[in-house]
Every structure is written in structure tokens, then in C-alpha cells.
C-alpha positions in Angstrom: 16.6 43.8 -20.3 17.0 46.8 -22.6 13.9 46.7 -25.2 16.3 47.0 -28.2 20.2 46.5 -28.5 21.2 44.4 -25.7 23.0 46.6 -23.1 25.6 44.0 -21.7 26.3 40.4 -21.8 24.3 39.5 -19.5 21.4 40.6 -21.4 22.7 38.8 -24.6 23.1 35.7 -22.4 19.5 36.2 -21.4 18.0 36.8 -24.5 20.2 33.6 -26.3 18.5 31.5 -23.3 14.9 33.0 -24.1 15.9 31.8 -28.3 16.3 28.7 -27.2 13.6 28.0 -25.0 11.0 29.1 -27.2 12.5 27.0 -29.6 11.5 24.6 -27.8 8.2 25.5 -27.0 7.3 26.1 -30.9 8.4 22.2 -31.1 6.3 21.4 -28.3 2.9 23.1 -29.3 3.7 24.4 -32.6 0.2 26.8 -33.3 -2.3 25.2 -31.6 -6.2 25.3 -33.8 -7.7 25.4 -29.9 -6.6 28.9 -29.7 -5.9 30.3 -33.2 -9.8 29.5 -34.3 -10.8 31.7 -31.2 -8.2 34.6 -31.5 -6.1 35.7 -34.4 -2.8 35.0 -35.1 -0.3 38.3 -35.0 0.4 37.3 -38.5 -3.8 37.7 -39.1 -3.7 40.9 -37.6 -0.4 42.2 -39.4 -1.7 40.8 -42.8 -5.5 43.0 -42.3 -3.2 46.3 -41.3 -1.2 45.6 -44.8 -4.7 45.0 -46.3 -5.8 48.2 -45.2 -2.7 50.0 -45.9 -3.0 48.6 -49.6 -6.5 49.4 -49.6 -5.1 52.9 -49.5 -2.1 53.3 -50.6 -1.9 51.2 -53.9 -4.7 52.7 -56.1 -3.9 53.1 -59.9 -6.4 55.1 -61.5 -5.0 58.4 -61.9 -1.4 57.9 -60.6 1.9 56.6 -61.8 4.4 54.3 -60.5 6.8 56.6 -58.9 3.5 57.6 -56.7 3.0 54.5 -55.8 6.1 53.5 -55.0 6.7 56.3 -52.7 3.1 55.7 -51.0 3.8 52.1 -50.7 7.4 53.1 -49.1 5.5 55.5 -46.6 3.0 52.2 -46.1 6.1 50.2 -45.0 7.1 52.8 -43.0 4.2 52.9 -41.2 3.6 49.5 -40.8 7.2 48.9 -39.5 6.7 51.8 -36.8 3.4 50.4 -35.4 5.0 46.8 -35.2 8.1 48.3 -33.4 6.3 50.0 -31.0 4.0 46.9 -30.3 7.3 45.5 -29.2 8.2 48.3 -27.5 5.4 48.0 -25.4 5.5 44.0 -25.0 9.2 44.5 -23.7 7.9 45.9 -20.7 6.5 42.5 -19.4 9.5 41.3 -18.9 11.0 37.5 -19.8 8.0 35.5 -19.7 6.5 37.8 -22.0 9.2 37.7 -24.7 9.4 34.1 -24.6 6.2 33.1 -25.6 5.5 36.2 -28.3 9.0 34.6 -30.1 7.5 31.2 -28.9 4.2 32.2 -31.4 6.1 34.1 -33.7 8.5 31.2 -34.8 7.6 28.7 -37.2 9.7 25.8 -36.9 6.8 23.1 -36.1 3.9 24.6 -38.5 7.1 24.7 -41.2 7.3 20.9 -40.6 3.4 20.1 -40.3 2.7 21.7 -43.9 5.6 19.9 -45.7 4.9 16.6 -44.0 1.5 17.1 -45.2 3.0 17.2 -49.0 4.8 14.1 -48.2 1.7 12.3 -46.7 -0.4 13.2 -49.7 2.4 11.4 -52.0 2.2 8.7 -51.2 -2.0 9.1 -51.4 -2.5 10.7 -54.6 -1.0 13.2 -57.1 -4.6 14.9 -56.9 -4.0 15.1 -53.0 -0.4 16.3 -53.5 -1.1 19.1 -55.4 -3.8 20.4 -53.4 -1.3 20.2 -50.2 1.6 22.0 -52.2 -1.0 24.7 -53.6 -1.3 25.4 -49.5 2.6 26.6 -49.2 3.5 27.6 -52.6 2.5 30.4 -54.9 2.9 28.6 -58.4 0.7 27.1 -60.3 0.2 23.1 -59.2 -2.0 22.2 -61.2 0.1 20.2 -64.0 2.7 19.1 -61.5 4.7 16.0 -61.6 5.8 13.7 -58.5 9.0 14.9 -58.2 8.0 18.8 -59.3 6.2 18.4 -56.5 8.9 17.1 -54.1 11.1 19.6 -55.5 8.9 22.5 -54.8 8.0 21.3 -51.2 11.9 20.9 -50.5 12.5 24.4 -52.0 9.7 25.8 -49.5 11.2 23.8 -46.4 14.6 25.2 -46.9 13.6 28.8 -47.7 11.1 29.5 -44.9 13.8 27.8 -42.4 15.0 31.3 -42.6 11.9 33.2 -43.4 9.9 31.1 -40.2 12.7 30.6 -38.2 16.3 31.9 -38.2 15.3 35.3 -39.3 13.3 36.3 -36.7 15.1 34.6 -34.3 18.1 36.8 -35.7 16.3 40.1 -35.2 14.9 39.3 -31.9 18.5 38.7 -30.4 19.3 42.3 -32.4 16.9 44.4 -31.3 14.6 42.2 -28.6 10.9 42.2 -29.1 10.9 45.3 -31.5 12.9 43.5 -33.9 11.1 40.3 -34.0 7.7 42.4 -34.9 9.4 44.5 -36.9 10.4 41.7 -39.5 7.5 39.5 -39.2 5.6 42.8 -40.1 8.3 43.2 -43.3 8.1 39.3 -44.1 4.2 39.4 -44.3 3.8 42.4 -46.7 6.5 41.0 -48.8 4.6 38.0 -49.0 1.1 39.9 -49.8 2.3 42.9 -51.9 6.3 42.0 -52.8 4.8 40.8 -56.5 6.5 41.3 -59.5 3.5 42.0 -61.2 1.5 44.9 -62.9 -0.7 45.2 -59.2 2.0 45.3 -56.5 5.6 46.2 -58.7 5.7 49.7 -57.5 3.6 49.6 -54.6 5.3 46.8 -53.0 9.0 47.9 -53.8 9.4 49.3 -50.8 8.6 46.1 -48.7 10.2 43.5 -51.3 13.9 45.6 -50.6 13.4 46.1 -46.9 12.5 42.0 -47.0 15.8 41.5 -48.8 17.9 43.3 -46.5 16.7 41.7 -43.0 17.1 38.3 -44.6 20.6 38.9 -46.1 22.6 37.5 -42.7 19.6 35.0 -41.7 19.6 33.0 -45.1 23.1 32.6 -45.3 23.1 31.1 -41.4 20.4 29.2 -42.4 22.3 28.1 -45.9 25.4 26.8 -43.7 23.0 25.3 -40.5 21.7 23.0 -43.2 25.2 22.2 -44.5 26.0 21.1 -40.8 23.1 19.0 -40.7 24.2 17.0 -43.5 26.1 14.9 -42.1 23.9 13.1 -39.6 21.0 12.4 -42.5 24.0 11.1 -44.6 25.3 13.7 -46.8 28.5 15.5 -47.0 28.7 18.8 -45.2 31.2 19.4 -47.6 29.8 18.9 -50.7 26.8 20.8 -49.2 28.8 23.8 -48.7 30.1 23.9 -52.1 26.9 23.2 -54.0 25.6 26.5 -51.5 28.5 28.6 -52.7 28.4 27.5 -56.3 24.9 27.8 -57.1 23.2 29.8 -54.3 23.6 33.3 -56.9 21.6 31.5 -59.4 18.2 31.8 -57.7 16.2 34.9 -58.8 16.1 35.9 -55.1 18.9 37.2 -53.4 18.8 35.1 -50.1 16.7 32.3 -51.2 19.1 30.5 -52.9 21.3 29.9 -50.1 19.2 27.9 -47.7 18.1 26.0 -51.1 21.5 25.7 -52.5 22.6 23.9 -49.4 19.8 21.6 -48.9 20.1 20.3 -52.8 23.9 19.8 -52.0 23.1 18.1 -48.1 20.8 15.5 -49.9 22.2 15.3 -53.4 19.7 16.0 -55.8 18.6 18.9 -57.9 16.3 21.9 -57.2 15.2 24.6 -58.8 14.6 24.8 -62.3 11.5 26.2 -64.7 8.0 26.8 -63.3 5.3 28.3 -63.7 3.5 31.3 -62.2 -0.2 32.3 -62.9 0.6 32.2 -66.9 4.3 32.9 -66.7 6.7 30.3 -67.0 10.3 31.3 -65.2 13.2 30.0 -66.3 15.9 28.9 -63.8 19.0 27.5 -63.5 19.3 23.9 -61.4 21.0 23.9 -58.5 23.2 20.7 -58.0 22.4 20.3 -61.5 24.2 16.7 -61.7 22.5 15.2 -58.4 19.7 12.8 -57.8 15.9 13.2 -58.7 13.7 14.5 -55.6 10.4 12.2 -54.3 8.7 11.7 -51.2 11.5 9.8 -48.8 13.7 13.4 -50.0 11.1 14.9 -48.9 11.1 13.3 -45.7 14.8 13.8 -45.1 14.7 16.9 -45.8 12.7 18.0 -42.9 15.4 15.3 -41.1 18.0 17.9 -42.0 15.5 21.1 -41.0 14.9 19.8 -37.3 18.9 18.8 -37.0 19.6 22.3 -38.0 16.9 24.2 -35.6 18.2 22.0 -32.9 22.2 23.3 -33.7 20.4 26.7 -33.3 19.0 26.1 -30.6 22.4 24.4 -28.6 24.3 27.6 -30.4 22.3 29.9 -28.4 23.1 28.0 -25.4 27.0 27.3 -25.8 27.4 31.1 -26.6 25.0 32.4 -23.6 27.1 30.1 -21.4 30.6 31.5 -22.3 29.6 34.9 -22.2 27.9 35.4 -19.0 27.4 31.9 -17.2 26.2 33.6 -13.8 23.2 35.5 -15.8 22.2 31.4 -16.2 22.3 30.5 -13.2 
């Protein structure tokens, strides 16, 4: 299998199979602590090389912000290189090998653990809740009610479905192994240095945009996967689909308010609205503004509606290998 573009069908075919059994695998194990508190994560070691990189790259005294955006476009660079030519070199051992780096480099299960864990604490404690929410989100949970808090861990579901999931799923059946590292190596600097704020708004341009482009396609397969699950949770796949198209461009973010868009729409309630960052409060419009009030059983269906989409993923991949090369199957 070529390391990058696939070459012919039967390599897509290959590759779709490989998608969908490390799907599976992520489901199966998800990030097991027996390992991960004896050996870093890839994500560890990617977020200590944008560490280092920032370290660098993003000091202020003495420079303006057109320097630092142009060092912090050089970081990305450079960051993006050495994690395309990690899986370069990871290509070379073959299928087993790709399987289970996209098996550890997917997020579906972890996704589901951490907002089942908000859920849980719900029905515990609104002191309990906010600490679990303060785990996924970067806003300020501190003065959060119930249904803030359902809201926000229904927002975080929906987005990282893409950002955890589709996304580099997307890239690894684009470019193979190189394209997987590649945006997990983009999707952790935008998380780390992609800040609006006096410390990272020039330095992390450079990552924040590149982050924006290589989720454009993902979030909006992610947006209309949740629309398809819908229906088996009890909503209307079409009044999901509308509520995405409608409201998705409201969202501050570019891609994120697709995945959210559908999901208020699939469950009928609203998302989105003011809150509050460090001492900033951010205005935003509602998405689905006329639906139901979020708490814990939305919650729950929501990640309902985030495994019934991963699992339409997953018997995509599968349908399409099968139609385009059958025998590479077999």
C-alpha cells in the first residue's frame, strides 16, 4: 500500500477495511491506563514537541506580531513535517501496523468515557459535575447550572466526534499513515496554542487556520452522520438536517457548528448560547433556539446518537471497500 494517496482500488478497499477494524478496536480497548501510565501517548509526545516549539518560537519581548506569526507558521511547519515523516516511516510496517496506530489515534471510546463521566456526576452532585466538565472543556465551570452543564458536555460530544474521530479517520484514508499524524499533530497545537488571546493570537495563527482547513470536509460528515442517527434515538433525521443547515454558520467556529447544529436538531433542544471564558463572556446565538432544555438523560442520548453514528462509519467503510474491490477482501 502506497504510504500516501492510495494508488488503486484495491488499496482504498484496504485501507476502508483497516478504518473499520480499528474502529472497532478503539471500542474494544479504548486507551487503556495499563499502558498509557507506562508509555506516553503520541498525543503526549506531540503536545511536549509543540511545547518546545512554543518555548521557542512565541517569545514577546522584543518582537511584534507579524514576527510571531511568521515563526509560529514556520513552527507548524515543522511540526507537520516531523509528524508526516513519522508516518512515512510507520507505513513501511505494513497493515498490522497501520491498524493499530489509527486504532490509538482514534478517539471514539475515551470521547464516550469522559462525557459519560459528566452524566454520572449529574446525577451525584453539581460540585462533582463541574469538576468532570472542567476535564473536557476550556470555559470557566465554576458558576455552571445543570443544564449549562449538559449543554456544554453535549456541545463537546458532538464537536470532537469530528475532531477524535471522523477527521482523522478522513485523512488516514487520504494520505495513509502520514495523514493521520499529520492532523493529529495540527489538532493538538490548535488545541494548545490556537487561543484568541494576547499569548497565542499571532503565534498560533498559523495552526488555528491549518486546523480549520483539515476539519472543513470531516465536520460536515460528522454534522450529517449525526442527522442519520437521529432516527434510531427518536428524532427526525429531517428536522436534524435542517436545524444543521440553518444554524450551523452561527457558531464562532467554522466547522464546529455543524456536528453541534445537528446534534441540537437530532435530540430537539437547544445548544450553544453565552459563556464564559477565563473573564470573557462570549455571546452566541442558540442553535435550535425553540427546542427542549438539555439535562442528564440528553446527555445520555446523545452519546446514543455518537456510537449510532461511528458505527454508520464504520459499515460505510465496509459497503464502499466491498463495491470497489471485493477480491482485495477476500
Amino acid at each position: 500500500m502506497s504510504a500516501f494517496i492510495p494508488q488503486s482500488a484495491d488499496d482504498m478497499a484496504l485501507r476502508l477495511a483497516l478504518l473499520a477494524g480499528a474502529l472497532m478496536l478503539d471500542w474494544l480497548f479504548g486507551e487503556p491506563d495499563i499502558l498509557w501510565r507506562r508509555v506516553p501517548h503520541p498525543v503526549v509526545l506531540f503536545g511536549r514537541a509543540i511545547n518546545f516549539a512554543t518555548k521557542i518560537g512565541n517569545r514577546r519581548k522584543g518582537t511584534t506580531g507579524r514576527q510571531r506569526r511568521i515563526r509560529g507558521i514556520i513552527a507548524i511547519g515543522a511540526l507537520v513535517g516531523k509528524a508526516g515523516a513519522i508516518g512515512y516511516f510507520l507505513s513501511f510496517g505494513g497493515g498490522l501496523v497501520e491498524l493499530l496506530v489509527l486504532a490509538i489515534m482514534l478517539a471514539g471510546r475515551s470521547l464516550d468515557e469522559h462525557i459519560r463521566d459528566v452524566a454520572t456526576s449529574l446525577s451525584t452532585g453539581i460540585a462533582d459535575a463541574r469538576h468532570a466538565l472542567s476535564m473536557i472543556v476550556g470555559r470557566d465551570t465554576s458558576i455552571l447550572a445543570e443544564d449549562d452543564i449538559a449543554r456544554a458536555a453535549i456541545e463537546t460530544g458532538a464537536e470532537n466526534l469530528s475532531d477524535g474521530v471522523i477527521a482523522p479517520a478522513f485523512w488516514f484514508l487520504i494520505l495513509g499513515l502520514p495523514g493521520l499524524l499529520i492532523y493529529k499533530m495540527v489538532n493538538t497545537a490548535d488545541s494548545m496554542i490556537g487561543y484568541k488571546n494576547a499569548r497565542f493570537l499571532a503565534f498560533g495563527w498559523g495552526a488555528a487556520k491549518l486546523d480549520d482547513i483539515l476539519n472543513y470536509v470531516p465536520a460536515r460528515i460528522s454534522g450529517l452522520l449525526i442527522c442519520l442517527a437521529a432516527m434510531p434515538v427518536g428524532g427526525q433525521i429531517a428536522r436534524a438536517f435542517s436545524v444543521m443547515r440553518a444554524d450551523a454558520g452561527s457558531h464562532q467556529s467554522p466547522n464546529a457548528g455543524w456536528p453541534e447544529a445537528a446534534m441540537a436538531g437530532a435530540l430537539n433542544i437547544w445548544l450553544a448560547g453565552p459563556r464564559i471564558y477565563g473573564n470573557r463572556i462570549r455571546d452566541a446565538a442558540r442553535m435550535n433556539a425553540p427546542g427542549d432544555i438539555a439535562d442528564r438523560d440528553t446527555v445520555l442520548t446523545s452519546l446514543k446518537v455518537l456510537a449510532i453514528a461511528q458505527i454508520l462509519f464504520a459499515l460505510a467503510a465496509l459497503l464502499v471497500a466491498l463495491m470497489i474491490a471485493p477480491d482485495a477482501l477476500i
